[in-house]
C-alpha positions as CSV (number, residue, x, y, z in Angstrom):
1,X,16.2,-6.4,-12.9
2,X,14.8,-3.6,-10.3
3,X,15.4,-5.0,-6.4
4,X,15.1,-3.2,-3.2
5,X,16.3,-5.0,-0.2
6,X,15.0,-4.3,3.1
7,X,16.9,-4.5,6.7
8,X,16.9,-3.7,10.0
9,X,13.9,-5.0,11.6
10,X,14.2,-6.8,15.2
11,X,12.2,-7.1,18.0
12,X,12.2,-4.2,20.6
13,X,10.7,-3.1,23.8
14,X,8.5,0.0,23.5
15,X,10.0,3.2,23.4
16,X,13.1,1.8,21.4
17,X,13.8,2.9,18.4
18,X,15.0,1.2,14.4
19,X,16.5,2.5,11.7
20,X,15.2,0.7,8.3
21,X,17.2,0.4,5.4
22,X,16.1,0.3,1.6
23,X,19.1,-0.5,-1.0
24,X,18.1,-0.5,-4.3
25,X,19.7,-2.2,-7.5
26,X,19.0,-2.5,-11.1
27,X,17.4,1.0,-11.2
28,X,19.1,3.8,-11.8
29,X,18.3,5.7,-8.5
30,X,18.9,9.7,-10.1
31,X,17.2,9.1,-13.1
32,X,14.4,6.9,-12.8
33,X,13.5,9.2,-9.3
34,X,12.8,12.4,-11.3
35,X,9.2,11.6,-11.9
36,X,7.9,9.6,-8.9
37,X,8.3,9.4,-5.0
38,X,9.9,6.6,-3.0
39,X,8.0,5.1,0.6
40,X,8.0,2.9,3.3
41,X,4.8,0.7,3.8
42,X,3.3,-1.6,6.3
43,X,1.5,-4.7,7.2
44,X,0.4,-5.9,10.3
45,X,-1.5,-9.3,10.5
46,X,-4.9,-9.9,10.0
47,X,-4.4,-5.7,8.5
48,X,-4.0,-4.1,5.2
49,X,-0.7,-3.1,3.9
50,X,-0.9,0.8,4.7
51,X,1.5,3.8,4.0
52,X,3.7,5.0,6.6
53,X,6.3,7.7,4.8
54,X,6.6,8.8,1.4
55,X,9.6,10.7,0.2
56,X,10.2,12.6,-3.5
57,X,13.6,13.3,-5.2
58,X,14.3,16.4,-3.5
59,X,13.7,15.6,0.2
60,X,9.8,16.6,0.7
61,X,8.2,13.9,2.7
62,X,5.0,13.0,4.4
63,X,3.7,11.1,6.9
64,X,0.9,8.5,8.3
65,X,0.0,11.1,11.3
66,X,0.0,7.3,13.5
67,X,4.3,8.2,12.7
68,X,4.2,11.8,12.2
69,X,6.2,12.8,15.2
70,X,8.3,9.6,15.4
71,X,9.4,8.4,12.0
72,X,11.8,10.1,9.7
73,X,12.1,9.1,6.0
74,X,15.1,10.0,4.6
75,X,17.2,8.8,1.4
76,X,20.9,8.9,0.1
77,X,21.0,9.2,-3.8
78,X,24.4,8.1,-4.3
79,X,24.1,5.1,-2.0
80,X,20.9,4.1,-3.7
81,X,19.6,3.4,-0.1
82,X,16.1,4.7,1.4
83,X,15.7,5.0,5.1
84,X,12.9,4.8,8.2
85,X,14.1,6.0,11.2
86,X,12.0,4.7,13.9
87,X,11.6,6.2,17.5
88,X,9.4,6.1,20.8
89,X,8.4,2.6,18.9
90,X,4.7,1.0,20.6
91,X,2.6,-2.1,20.1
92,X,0.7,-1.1,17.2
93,X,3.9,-0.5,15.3
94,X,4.7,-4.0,15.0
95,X,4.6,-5.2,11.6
96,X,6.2,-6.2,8.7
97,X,7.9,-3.3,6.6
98,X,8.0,-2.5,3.0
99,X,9.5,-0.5,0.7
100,X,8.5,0.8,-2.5
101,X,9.9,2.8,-5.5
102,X,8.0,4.4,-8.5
103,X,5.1,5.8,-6.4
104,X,3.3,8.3,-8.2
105,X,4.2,12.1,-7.7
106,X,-0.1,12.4,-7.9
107,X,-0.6,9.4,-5.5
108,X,2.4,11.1,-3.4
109,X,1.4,14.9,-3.5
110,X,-2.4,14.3,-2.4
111,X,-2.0,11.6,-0.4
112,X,-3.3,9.0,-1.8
113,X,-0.2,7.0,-1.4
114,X,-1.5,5.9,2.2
115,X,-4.1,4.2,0.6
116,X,-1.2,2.1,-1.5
117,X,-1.9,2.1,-4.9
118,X,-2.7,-0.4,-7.4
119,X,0.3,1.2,-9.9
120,X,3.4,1.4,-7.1
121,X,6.2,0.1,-9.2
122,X,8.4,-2.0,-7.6
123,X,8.6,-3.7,-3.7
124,X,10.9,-5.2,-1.8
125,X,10.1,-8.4,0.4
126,X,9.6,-6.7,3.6
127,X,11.6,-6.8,7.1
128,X,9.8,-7.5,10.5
129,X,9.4,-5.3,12.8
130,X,8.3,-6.7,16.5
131,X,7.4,-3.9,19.3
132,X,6.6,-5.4,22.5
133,X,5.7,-4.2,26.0
């Protein structure tokens, strides 16, 4: 059974930074990663769940231009792990964070992905993330 585990949210003041972490099990991270992109997602309250970073099996990534700048998505294969790095944090970045494997490499090349599609494989429950001033 496929599970990715978030961690790493907490409350900060703005202008701190995060580092999210993704761990994956039950999926065999090399293999299964050939023909899709992993991603980080988000949900604020009373929002829609919208896409923050997308990353495919050999490193290319994109952003949500509200993080370009001051997120980095990054991943370590042989960990199995995903990660957000998250600086010069504000308000409007408080939510709660997901990640998400099997995202299509056409959702993932044209963008689409921020829209979050219907067909994303797999999620994990989330980790809060709480930016205040």
């Amino acid at each position: 059974q496929v599970r990715l585990v978030e961690s790493g949210g907490a409350s900060v003041l703005a202008g701190g930074s995060l580092r999210l972490s993704c761990a994956a099990s039950g999926w065999t991270y090399s293999s299964s990663y050939v023909s899709s992109c992993m991603g980080w997602f988000r949900q604020a309250p009373g929002k829609e769940r919208e896409g923050v970073a997308v990353i495919d099996k050999d490193g290319t990534t994109y952003y949500a231009d509200s993080v370009k700048g001051r997120f980095t998505i990054s991943q370590d294969i042989a960990l199995n792990t995903l990660y957000l790095q998250m600086n010069s944090l504000n308000a409007e970045d408080t939510a709660m964070y997901y990640c998400a494997a099997e995202i299509g490499l056409y959702d993932c090349y044209t963008g689409s992905w921020e829209a979050v599609p219907s067909d994303i494989g797999y999620w994990g429950r989330g980790t809060q993330v709480t930016v205040s001033s």
